[in-house]
C-alpha positions as a Markdown table, in Angstrom:
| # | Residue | x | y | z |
|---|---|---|---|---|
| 1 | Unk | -26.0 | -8.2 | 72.2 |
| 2 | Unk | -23.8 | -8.0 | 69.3 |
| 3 | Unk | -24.3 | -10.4 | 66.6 |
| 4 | Unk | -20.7 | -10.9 | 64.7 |
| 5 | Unk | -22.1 | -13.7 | 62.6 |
| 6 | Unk | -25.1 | -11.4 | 61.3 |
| 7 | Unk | -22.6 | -8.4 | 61.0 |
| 8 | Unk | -20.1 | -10.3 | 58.9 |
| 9 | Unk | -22.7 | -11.7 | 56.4 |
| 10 | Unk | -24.2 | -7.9 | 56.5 |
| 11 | Unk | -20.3 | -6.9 | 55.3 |
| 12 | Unk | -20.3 | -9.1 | 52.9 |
| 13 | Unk | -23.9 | -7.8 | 51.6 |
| 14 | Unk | -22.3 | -4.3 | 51.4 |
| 15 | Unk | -19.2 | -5.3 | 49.9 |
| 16 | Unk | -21.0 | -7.3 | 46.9 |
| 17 | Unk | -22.2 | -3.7 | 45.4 |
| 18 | Unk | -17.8 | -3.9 | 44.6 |
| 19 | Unk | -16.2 | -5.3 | 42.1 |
| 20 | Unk | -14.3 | -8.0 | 44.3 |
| 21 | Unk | -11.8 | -8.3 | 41.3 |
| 22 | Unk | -10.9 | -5.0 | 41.5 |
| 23 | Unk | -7.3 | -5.2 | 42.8 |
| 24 | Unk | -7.5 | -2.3 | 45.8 |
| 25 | Unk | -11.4 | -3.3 | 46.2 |
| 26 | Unk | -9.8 | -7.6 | 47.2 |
| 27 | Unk | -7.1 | -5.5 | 48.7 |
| 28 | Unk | -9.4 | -4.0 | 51.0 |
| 29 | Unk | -11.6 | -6.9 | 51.7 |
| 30 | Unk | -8.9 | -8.9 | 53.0 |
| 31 | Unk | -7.6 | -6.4 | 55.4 |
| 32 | Unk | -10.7 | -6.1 | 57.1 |
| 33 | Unk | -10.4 | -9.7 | 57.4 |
| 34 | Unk | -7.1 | -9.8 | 59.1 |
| 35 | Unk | -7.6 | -6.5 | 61.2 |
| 36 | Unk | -11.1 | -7.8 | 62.3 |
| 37 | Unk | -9.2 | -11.7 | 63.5 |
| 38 | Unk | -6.4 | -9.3 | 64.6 |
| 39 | Unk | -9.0 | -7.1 | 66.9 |
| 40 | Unk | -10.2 | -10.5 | 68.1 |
| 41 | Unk | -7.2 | -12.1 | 68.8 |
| 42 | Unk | -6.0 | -8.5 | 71.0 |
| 43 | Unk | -9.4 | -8.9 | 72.9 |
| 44 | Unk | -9.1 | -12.5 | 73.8 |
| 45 | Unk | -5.5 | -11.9 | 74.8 |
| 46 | Unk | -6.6 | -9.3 | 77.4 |
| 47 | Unk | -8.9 | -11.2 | 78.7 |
| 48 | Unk | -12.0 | -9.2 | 77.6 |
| 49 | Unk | -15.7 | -10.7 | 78.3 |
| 50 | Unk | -17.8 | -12.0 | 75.5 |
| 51 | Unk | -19.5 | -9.4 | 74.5 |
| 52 | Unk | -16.3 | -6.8 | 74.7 |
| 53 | Unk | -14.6 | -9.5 | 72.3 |
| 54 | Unk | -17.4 | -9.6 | 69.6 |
| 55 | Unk | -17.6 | -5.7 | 70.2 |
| 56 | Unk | -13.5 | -5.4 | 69.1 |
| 57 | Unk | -14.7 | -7.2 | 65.8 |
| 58 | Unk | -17.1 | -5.4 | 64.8 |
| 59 | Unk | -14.4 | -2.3 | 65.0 |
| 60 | Unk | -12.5 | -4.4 | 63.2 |
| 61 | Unk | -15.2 | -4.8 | 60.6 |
| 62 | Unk | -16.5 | -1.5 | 59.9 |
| 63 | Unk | -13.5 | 0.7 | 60.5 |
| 64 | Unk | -12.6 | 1.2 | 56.6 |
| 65 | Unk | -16.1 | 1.0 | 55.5 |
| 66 | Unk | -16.1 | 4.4 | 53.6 |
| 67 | Unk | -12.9 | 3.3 | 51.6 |
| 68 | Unk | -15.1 | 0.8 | 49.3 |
| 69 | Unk | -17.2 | 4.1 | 48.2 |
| 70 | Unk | -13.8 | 6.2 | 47.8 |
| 71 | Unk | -12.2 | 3.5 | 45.4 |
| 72 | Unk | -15.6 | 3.4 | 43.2 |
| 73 | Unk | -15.8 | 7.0 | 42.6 |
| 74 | Unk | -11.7 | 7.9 | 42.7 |
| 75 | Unk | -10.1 | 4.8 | 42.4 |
| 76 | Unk | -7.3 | 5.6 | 45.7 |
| 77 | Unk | -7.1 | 5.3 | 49.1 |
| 78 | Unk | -6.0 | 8.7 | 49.5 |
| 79 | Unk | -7.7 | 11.2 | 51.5 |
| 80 | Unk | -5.9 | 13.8 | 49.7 |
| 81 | Unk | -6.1 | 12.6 | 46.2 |
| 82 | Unk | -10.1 | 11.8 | 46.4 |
| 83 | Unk | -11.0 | 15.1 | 47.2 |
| 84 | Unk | -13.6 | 17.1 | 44.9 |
């Protein structure tokens, strides 16, 4: 059973190692927060079950996880541009 309360406050444990003032770093914190109400909203909308609904979120959640990391030690977004 996935547990989208405990998985957003564990987000928000992960993201607090970022300097939320940082302009891409907010930037990317509130497009998770859209995408993940987005994913949600798609799953509801198709009629998913429960559990298929809390599992779209969670995509939603995570899926730009690494970009915190890349903006700390390149400061971009870009793939191409944050390569050693």
């Amino acid at each position: 059973m996935i547990d989208i309360v405990n998985a957003k406050k564990e987000f928000k444990k992960y993201v607090s190692n970022y300097n939320p003032e940082h302009p891409r770093v907010a930037l990317k914190i509130a497009h998770i927060g859209r995408v993940t109400e987005n994913c949600k909203m798609i799953a509801e909308n198709l009629g998913l079950l429960d559990e298929e609904i809390k599992l779209a979120q969670l995509l939603g959640l995570f899926h730009d996880l690494g970009r915190f990391e890349q903006v700390r030690q390149a400061d971009t977004f870009s793939d191409k541009d944050s390569r050693n």
